[in-house]
Backbone bond lengths (Angstrom), bond angles and torsions (degrees), N, CA, C in turn:
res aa  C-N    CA-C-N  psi(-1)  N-CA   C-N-CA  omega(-1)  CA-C   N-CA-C  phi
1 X - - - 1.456 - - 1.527 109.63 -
2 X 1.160 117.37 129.93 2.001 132.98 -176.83 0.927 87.13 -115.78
3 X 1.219 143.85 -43.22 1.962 119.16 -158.35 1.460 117.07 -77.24
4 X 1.359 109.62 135.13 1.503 119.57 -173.76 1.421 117.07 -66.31
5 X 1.135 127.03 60.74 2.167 119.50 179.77 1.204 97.35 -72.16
6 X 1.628 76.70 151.69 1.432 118.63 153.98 1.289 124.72 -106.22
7 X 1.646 125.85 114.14 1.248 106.36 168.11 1.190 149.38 -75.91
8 X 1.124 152.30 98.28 1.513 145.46 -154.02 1.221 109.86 -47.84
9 X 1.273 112.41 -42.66 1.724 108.78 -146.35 1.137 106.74 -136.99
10 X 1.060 136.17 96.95 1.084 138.69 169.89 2.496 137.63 -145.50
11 X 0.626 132.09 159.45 1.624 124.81 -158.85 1.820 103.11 -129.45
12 X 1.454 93.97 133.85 1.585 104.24 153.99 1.005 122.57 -137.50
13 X 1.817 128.70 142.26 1.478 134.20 -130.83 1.364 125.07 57.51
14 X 1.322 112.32 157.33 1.357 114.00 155.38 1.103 161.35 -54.27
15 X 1.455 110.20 95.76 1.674 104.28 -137.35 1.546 93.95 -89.40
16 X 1.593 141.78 28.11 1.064 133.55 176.38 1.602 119.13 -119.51
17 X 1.449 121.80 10.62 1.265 125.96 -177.71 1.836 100.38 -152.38
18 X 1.478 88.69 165.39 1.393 97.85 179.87 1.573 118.40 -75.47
19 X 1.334 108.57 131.57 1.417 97.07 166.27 2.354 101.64 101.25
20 X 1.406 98.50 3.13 1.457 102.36 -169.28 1.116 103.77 -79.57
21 X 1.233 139.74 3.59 1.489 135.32 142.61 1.917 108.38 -21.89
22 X 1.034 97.22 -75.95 1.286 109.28 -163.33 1.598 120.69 -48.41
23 X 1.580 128.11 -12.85 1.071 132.62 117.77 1.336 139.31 -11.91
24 X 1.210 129.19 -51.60 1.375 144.32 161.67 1.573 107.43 -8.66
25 X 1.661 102.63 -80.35 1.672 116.60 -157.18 0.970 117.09 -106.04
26 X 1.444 113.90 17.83 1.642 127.35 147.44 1.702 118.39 -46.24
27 X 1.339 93.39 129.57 1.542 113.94 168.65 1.803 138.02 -87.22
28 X 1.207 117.28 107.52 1.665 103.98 -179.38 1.374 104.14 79.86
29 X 1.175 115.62 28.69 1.896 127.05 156.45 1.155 111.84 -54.00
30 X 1.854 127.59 112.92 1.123 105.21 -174.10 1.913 94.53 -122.56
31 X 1.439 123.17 161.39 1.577 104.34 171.52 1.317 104.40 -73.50
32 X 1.400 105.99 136.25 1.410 109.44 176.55 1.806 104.92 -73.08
33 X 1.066 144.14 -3.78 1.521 117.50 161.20 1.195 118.38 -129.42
34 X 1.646 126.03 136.03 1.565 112.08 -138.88 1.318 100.81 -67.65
35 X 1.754 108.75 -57.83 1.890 129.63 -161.85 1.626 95.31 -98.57
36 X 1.406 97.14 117.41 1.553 88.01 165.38 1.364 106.61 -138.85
37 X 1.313 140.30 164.04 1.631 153.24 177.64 1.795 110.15 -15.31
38 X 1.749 93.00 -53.13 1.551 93.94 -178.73 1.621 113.02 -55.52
39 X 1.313 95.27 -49.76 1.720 96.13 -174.02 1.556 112.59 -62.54
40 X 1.083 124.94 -5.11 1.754 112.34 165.40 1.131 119.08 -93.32
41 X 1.542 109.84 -20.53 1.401 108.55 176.99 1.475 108.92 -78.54
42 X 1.364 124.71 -31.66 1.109 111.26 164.35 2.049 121.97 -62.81
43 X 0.808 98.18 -32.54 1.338 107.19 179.94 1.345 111.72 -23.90
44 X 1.567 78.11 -64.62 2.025 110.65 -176.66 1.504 106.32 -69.15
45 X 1.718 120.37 15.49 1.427 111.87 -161.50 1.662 127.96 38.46
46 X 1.328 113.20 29.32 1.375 138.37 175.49 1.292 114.53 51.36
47 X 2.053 112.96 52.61 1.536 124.84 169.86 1.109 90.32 -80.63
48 X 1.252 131.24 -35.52 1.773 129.33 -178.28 1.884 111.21 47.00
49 X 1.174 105.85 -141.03 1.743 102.69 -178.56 1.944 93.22 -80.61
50 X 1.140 115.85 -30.59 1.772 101.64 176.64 1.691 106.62 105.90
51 X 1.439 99.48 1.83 1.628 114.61 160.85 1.312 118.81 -143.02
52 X 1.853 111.74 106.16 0.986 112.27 -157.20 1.578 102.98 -83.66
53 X 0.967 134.87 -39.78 2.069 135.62 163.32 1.399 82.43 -33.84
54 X 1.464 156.17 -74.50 1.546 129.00 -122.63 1.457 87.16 -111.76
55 X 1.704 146.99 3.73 1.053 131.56 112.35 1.300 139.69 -2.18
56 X 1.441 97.75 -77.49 1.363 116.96 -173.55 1.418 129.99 -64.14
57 X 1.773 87.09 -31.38 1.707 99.52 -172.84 2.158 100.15 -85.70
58 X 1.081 113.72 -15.02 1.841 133.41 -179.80 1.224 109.86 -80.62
59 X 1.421 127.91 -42.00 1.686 149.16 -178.01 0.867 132.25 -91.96
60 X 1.826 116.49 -47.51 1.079 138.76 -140.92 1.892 104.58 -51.50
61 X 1.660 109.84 -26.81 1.347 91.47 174.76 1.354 118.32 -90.97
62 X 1.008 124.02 -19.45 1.527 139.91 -178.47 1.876 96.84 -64.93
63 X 1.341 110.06 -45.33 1.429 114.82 -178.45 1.511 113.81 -55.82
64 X 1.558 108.92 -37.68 1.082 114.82 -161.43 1.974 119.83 -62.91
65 X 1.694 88.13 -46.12 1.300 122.01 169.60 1.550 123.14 -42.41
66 X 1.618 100.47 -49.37 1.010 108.26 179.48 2.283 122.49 -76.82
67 X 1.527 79.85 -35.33 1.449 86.47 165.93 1.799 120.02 -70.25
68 X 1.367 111.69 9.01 1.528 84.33 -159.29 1.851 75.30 -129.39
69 X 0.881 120.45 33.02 1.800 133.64 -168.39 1.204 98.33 -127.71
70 X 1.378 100.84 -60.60 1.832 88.36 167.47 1.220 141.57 -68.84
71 X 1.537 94.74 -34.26 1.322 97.03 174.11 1.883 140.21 -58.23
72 X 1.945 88.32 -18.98 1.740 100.99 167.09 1.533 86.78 -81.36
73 X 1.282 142.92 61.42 1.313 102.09 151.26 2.145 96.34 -154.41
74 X 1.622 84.45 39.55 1.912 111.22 167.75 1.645 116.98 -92.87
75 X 1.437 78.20 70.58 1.574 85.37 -175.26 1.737 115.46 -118.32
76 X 1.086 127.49 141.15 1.412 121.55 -166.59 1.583 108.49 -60.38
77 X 0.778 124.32 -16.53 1.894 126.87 -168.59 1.950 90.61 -105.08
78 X 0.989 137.34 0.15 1.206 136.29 155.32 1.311 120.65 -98.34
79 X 1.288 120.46 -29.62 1.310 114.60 166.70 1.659 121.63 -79.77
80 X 1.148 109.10 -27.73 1.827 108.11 -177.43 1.339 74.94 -69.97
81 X 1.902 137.91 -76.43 1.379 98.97 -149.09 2.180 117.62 -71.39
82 X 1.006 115.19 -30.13 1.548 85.26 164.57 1.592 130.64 -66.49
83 X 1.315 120.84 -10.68 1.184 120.09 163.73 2.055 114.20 -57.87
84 X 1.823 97.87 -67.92 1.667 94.68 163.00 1.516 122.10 -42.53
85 X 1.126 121.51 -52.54 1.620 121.37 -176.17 1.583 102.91 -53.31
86 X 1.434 132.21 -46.20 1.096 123.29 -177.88 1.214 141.70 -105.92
87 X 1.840 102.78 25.31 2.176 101.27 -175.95 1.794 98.56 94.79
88 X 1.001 101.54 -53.96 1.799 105.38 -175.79 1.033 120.65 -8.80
89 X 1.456 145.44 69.85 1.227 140.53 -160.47 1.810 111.55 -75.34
90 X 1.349 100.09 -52.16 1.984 104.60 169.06 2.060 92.15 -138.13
91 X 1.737 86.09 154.26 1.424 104.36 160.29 1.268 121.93 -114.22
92 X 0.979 122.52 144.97 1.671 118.40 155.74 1.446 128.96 -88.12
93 X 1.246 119.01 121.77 1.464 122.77 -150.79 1.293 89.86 -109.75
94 X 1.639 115.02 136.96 1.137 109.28 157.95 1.742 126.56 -119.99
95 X 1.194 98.91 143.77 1.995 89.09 -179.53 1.696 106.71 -70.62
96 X 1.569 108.51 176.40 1.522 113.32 152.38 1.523 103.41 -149.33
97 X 1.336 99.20 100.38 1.841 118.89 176.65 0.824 107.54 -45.94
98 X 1.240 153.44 138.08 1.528 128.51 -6.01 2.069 112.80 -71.32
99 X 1.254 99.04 -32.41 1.276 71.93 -163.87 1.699 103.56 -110.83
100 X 1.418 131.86 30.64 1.623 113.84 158.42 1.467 73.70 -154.33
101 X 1.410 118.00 136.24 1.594 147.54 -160.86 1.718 104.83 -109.51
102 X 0.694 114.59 173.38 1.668 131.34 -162.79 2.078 81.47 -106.62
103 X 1.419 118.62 -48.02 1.514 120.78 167.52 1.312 98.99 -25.20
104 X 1.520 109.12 -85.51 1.820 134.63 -175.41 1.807 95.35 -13.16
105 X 1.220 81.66 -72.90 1.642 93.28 -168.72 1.647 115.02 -41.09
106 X 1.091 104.13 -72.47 1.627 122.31 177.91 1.451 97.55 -44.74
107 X 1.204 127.47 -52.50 1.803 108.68 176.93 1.866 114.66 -66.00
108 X 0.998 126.58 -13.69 0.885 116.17 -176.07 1.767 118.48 -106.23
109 X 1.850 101.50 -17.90 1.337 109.64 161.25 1.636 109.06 -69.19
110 X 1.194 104.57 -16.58 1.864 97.37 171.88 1.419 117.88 -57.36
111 X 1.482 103.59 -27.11 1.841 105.95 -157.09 1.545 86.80 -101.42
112 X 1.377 135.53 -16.87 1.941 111.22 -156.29 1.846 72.84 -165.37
113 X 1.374 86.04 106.40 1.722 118.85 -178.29 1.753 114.92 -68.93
114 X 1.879 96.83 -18.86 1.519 113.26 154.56 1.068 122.97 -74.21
115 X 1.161 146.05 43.00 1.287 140.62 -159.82 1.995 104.55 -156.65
116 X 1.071 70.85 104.67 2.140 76.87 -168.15 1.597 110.70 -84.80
117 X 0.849 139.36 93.50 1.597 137.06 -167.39 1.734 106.74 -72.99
118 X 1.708 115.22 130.28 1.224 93.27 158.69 1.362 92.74 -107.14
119 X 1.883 111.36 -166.57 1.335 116.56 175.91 1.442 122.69 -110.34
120 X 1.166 153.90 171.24 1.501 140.47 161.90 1.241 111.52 -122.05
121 X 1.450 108.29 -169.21 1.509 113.02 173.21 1.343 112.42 -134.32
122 X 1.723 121.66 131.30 1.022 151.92 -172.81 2.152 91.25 -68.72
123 X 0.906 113.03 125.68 1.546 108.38 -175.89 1.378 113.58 -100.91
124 X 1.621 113.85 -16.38 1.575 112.73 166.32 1.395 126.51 -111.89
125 X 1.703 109.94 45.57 1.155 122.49 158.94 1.863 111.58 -107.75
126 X 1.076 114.59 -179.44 1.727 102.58 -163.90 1.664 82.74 -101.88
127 X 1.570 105.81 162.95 1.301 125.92 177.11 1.031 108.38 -35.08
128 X 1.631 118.14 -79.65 1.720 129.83 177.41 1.685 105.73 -23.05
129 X 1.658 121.29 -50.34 1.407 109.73 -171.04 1.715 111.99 -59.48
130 X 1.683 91.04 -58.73 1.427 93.36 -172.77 1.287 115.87 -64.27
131 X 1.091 149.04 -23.37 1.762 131.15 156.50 1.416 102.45 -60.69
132 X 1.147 149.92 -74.21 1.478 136.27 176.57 1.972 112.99 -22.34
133 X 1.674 112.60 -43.47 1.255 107.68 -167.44 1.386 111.04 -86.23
134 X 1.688 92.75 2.05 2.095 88.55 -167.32 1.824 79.84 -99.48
135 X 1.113 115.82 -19.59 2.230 100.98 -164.38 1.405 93.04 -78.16
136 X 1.657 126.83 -43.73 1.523 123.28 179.18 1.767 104.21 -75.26
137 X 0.858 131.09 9.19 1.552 137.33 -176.13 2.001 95.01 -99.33
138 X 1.418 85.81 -84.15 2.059 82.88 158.22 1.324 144.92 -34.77
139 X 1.672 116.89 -51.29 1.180 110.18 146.60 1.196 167.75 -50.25
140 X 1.830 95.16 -32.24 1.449 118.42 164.73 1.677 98.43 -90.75
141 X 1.475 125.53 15.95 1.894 102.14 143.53 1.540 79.25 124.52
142 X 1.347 133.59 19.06 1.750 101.44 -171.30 1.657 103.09 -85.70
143 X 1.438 127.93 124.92 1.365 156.45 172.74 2.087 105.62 -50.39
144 X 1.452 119.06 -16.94 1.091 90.63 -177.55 1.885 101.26 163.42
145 X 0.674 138.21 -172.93 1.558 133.36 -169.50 1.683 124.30 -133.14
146 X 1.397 103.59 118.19 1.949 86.30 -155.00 1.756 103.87 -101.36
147 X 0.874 141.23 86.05 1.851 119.43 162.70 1.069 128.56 -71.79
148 X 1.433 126.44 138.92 1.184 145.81 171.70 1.983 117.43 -100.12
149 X 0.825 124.76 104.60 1.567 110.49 -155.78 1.446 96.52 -89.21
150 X 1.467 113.82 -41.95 1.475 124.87 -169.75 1.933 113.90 -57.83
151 X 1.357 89.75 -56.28 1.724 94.32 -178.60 1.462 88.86 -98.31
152 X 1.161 170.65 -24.72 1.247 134.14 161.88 1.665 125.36 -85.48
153 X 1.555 95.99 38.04 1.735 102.32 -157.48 1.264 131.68 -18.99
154 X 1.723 89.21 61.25 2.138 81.82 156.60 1.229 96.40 -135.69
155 X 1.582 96.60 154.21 1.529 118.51 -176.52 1.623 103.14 -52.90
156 X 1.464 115.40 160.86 1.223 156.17 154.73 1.870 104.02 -38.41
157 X 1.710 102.49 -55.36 1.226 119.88 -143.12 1.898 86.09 -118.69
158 X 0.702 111.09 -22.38 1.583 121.30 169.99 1.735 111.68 -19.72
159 X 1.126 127.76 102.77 1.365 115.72 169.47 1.683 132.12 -26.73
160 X 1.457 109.05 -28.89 1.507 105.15 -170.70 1.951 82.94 -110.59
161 X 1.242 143.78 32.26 1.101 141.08 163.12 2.070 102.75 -105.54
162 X 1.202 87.91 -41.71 1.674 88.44 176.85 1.658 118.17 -106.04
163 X 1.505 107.08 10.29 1.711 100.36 137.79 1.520 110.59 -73.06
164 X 1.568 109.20 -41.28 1.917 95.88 -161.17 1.661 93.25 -57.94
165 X 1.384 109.18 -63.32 1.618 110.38 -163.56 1.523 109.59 -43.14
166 X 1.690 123.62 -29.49 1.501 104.81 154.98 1.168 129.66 -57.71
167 X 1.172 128.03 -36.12 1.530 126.84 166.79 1.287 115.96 -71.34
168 X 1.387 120.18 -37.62 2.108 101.69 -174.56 1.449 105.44 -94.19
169 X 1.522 120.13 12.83 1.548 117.07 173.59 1.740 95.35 -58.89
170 X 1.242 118.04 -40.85 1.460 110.07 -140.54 1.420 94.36 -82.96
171 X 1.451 139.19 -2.73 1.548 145.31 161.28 1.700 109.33 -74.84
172 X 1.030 121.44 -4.16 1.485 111.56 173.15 1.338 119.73 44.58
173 X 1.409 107.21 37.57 1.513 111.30 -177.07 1.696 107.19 -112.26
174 X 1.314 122.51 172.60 1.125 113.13 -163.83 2.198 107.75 -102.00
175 X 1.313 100.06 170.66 1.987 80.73 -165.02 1.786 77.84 -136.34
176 X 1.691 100.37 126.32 1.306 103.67 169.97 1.269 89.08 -103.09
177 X 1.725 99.33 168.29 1.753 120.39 -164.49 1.332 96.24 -138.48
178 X 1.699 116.00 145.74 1.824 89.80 171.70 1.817 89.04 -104.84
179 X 1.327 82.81 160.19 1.712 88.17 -172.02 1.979 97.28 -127.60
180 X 1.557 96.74 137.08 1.495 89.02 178.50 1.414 102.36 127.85
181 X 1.682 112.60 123.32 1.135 110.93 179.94 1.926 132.67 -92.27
182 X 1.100 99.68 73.80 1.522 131.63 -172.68 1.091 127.38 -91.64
183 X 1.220 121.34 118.08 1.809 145.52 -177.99 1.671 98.39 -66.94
184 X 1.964 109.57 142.18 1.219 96.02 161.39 1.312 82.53 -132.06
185 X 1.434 150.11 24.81 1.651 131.27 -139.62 1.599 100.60 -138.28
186 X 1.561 142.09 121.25 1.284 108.18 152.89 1.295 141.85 -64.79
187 X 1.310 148.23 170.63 1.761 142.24 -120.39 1.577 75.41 -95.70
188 X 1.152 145.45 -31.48 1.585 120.32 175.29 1.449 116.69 -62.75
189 X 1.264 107.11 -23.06 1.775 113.45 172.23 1.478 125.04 -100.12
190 X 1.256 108.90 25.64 1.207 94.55 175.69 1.258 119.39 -73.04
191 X 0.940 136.86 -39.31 1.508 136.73 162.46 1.591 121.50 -29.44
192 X 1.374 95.55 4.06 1.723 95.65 179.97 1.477 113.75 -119.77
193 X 1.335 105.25 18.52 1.613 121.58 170.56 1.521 123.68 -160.89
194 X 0.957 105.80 178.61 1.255 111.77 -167.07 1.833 126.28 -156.40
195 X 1.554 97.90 65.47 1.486 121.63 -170.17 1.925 109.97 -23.43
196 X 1.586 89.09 -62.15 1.471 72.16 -169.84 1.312 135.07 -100.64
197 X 1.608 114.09 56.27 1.419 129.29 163.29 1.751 100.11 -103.56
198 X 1.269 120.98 31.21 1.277 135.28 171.27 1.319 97.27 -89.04
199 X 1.284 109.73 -59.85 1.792 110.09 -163.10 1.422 112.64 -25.59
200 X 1.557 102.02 167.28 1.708 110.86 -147.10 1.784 80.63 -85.88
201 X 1.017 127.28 -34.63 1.468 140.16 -161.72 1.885 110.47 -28.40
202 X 1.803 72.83 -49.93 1.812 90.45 -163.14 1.031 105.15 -61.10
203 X 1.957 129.33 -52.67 1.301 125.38 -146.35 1.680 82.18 -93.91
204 X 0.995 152.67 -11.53 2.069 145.38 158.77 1.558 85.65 -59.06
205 X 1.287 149.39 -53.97 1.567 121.15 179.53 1.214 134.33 -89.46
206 X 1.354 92.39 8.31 1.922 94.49 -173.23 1.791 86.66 -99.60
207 X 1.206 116.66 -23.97 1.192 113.64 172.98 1.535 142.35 -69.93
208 X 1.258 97.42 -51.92 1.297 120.92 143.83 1.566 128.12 -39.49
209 X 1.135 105.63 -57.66 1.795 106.49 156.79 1.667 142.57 -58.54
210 X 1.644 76.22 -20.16 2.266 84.77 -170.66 1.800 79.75 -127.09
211 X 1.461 148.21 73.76 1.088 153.12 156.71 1.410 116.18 -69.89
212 X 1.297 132.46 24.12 1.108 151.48 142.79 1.567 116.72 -99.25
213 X 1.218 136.90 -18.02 1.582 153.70 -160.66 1.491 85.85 -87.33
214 X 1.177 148.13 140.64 1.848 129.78 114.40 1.267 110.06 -86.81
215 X 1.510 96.94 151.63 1.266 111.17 -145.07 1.453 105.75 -130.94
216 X 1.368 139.86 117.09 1.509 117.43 -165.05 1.794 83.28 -114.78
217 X 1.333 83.42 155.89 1.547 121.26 179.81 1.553 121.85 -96.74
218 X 1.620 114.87 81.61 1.430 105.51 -162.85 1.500 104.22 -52.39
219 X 1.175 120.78 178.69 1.728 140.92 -163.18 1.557 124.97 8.56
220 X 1.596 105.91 -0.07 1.599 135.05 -176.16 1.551 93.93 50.58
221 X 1.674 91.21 82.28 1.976 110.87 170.99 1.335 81.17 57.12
222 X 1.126 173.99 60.04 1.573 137.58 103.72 2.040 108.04 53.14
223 X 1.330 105.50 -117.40 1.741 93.17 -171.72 1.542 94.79 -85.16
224 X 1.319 143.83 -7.09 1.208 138.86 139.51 1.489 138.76 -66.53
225 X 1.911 118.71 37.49 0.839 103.30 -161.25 1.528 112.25 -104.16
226 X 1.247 118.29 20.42 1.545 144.17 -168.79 1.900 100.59 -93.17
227 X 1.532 110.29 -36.77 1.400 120.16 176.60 1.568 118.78 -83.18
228 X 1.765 102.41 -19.59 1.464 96.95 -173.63 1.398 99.48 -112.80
229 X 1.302 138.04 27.21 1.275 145.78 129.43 1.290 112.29 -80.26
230 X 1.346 139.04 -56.56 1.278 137.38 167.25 1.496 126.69 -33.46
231 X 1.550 95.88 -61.96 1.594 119.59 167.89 1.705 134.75 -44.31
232 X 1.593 92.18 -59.26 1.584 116.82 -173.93 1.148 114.82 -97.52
233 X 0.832 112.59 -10.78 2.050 101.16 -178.29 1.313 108.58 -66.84
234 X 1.649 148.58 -11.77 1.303 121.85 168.56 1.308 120.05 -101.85
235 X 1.398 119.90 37.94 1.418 127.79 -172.54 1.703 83.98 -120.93
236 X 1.695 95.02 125.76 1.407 84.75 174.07 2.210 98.62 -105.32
237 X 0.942 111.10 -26.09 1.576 106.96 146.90 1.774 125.95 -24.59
238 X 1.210 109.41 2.22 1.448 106.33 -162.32 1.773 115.95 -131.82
239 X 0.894 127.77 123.99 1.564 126.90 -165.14 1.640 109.54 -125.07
240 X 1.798 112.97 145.72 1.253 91.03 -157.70 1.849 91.57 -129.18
241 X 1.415 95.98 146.89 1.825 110.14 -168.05 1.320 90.76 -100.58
242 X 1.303 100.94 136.56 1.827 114.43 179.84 1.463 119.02 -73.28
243 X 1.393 115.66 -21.43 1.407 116.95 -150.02 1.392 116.59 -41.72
244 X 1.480 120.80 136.70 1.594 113.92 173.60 1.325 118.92 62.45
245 X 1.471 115.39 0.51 1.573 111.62 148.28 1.983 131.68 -84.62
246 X 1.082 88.69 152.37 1.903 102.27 -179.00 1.185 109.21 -51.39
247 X 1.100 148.13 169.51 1.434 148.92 155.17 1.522 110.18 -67.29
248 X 1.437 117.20 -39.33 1.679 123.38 162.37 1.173 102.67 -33.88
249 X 1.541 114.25 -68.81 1.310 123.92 -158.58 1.914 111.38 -60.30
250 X 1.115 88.71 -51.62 1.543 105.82 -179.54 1.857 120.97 -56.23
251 X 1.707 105.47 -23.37 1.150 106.89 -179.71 1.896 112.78 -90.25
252 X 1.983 90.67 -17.39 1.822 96.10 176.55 1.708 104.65 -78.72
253 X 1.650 107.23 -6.76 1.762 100.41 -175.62 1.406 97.99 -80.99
254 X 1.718 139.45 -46.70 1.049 109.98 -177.68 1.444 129.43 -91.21
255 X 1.574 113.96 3.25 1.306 96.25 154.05 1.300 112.19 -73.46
256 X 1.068 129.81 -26.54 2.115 118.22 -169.76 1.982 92.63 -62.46
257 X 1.468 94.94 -47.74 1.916 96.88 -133.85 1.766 99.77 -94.41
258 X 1.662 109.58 -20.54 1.118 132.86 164.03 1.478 96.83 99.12
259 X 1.258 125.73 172.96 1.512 140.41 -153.07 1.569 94.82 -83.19
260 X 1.011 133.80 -47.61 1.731 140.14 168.89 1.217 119.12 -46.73
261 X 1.847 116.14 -36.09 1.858 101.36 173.64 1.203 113.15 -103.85
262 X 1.404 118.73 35.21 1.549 112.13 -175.64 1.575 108.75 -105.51
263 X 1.263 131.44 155.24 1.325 125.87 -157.24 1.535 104.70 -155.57
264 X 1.330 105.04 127.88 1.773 111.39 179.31 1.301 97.86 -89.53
265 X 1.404 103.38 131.11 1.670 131.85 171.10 1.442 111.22 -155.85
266 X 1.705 101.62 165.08 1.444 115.39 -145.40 1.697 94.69 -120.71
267 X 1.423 114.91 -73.26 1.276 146.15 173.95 1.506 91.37 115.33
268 X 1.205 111.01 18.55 1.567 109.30 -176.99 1.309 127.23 -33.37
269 X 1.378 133.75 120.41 1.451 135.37 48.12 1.810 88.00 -94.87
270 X 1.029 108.76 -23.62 1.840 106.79 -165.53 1.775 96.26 -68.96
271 X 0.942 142.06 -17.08 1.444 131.59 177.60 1.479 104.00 -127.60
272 X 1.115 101.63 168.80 2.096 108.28 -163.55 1.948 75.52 -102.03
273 X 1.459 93.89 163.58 1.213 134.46 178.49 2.147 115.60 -87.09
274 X 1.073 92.61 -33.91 1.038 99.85 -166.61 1.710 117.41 -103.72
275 X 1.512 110.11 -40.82 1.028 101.70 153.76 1.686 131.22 -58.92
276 X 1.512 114.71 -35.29 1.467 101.79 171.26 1.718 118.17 -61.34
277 X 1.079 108.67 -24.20 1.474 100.23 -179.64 1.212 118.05 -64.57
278 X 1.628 105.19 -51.67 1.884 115.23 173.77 1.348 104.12 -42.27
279 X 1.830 138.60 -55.28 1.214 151.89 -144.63 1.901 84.80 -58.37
280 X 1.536 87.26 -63.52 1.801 102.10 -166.56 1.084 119.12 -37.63
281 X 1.628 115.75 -53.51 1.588 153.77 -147.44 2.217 72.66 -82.45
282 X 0.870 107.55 -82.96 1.859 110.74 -167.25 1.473 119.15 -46.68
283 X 1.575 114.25 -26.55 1.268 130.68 149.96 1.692 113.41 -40.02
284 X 1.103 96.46 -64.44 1.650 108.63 -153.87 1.669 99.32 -84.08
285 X 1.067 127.37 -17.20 1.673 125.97 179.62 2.046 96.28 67.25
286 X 1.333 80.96 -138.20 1.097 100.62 -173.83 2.022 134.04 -61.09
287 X 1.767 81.46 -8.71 1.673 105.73 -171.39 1.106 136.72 -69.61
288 X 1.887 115.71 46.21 1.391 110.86 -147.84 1.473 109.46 -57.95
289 X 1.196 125.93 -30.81 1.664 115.49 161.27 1.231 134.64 -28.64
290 X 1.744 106.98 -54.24 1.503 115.22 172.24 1.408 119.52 -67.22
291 X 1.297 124.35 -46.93 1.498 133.78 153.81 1.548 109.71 -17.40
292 X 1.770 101.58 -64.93 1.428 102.92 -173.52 1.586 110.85 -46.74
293 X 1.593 112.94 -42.23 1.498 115.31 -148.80 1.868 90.25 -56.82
294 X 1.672 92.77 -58.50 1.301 99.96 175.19 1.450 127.76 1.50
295 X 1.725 80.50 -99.65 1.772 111.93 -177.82 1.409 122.40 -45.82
296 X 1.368 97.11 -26.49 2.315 104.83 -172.73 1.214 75.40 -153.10
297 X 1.104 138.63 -107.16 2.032 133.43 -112.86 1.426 109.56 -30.80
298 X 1.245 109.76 -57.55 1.297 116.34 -151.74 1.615 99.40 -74.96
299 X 1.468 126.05 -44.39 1.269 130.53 -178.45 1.254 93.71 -60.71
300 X 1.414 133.93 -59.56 1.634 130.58 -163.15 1.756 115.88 -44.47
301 X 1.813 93.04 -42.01 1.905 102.62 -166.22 1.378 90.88 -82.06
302 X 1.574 139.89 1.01 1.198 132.25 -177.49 1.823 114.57 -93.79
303 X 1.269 97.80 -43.25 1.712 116.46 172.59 1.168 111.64 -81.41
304 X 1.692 111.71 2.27 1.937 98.66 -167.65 1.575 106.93 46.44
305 X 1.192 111.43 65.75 1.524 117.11 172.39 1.645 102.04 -103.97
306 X 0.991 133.09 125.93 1.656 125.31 -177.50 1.370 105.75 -68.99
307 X 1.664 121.80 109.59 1.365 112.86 162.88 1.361 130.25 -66.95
């Protein structure tokens, strides 16, 4: 691999418990189970059965397993080396408040200058805090604004979700969303999420409302990604992250959204590095231009990265 990416999307620590910061600067993290569900679907470059809803409802626990295996293994000395193994020139890291901090990040963007921090928002602090924590979040360098609706269960459209977005409009930075109604918890935890504030619904009105914001669309709906083509394509405010899509799929995103809002992402450690590139690379045929926009342009003119 020669081409310079950027990854959009990607996590360090544990973004599913309190205190998963501390994950970070762990050494010799390995996933504790070698082959799991994710890795065949990548295999198949994630054509899988070719319906991702009856996926979910066939897998969904097997999925779960596998996501929460990788996810102990978001550690900064794992990401520089899958970054080297794959071109990765910078990532964009995102927190999920309460338990991995926009802090987390920023200490660890100190040590590996590849490492793009965005910031989040803590949802049980009062308004007044969180605009104070997003201007010192910006200042000390944060790249962009991440929500999680599912594990930080608040709506999209949530009243104290569109006070913050009144306050970080005025940073002109960009706010990824994860979109997609996805389990990370076993059935004793469910109470610690809340799948369907994923739906494509929310981020079509949070968008629609802050039309000055761009807004990227983690995995573009994931097993909803039939609604957020349907949904999103007339927001031109809106940019769409590949993660865990087909190359089929990926080649119907830039005809809908056009070659400019499409965006390479991993969800890394939870998605391989290498298969998204192939996905892109099989997308684009012969187009090493479009590839490029892919892999860097579009992420670069988004971070103000100097091409």
């Amino acid at each position: 691999m020669n081409e310079e990416i950027i990854d959009m999307h990607t996590h360090l620590g544990n973004i599913l418990y309190p205190g998963g910061g501390g994950l970070i600067e762990k050494t010799g993290q390995k996933k504790a189970i070698r082959f799991d569900i994710i890795t065949i679907s990548e295999k198949m470059l994630h054509f899988d059965l070719g319906d991702k809803k009856m996926e979910k409802i066939l897998f969904g626990k097997y999925i779960t397993i596998a996501e929460r295996a990788r996810n102990l293994t978001a550690t900064r000395e794992n990401m520089r080396r899958s970054m080297d193994e794959n071109g990765i020139v910078a990532s964009a890291v995102m927190p999920v408040p309460p338990n991995v901090r926009f802090s987390d990040l920023f200490r660890a963007a100190g040590k590996d200058k590849g490492i793009l921090p965005f910031t989040g928002i803590d949802f049980s602090q009062s308004s007044d805090a969180i605009d104070s924590q997003l201007a010192a979040d910006v200042n000390a360098g944060a790249r962009g604004l991440k929500l999680h609706p599912v594990i930080q269960k608040e709506k999209l459209t949530s009243a104290k979700t569109f006070s913050a977005m009144e306050s970080f409009m005025r940073y002109n930075l960009p706010v990824l969303c994860h979109s997609g109604t996805s389990s990370y918890y076993p059935k004793s935890e469910h109470f610690m999420e809340e799948p369907s504030y994923g739906e494509i619904f929310y981020i079509r009105n949070l968008a629609r409302a802050f039309p000055g914001v761009c807004f990227i669309v983690g995995h573009s709906g994931l097993y909803e990604v039939e609604d957020a083509i349907n949904m999103l394509h007339p927001y031109q405010n809106i940019y769409m992250e590949i993660s865990f899509q087909n190359p089929w799929t990926i080649r119907r995103l830039i005809r809908t959204f056009g070659p400019d809002r499409i965006l390479y992402g991993t969800d890394w450690p939870w998605g391989d590095r290498r298969t998204a590139v192939k996905c892109v690379q099989l997308a684009c045929g012969k187009d090493r231009q479009l590839a490029r926009r892919i892999l860097y342009e579009n992420a670069a003119e988004l971070l103000c990265i100097n091409l």
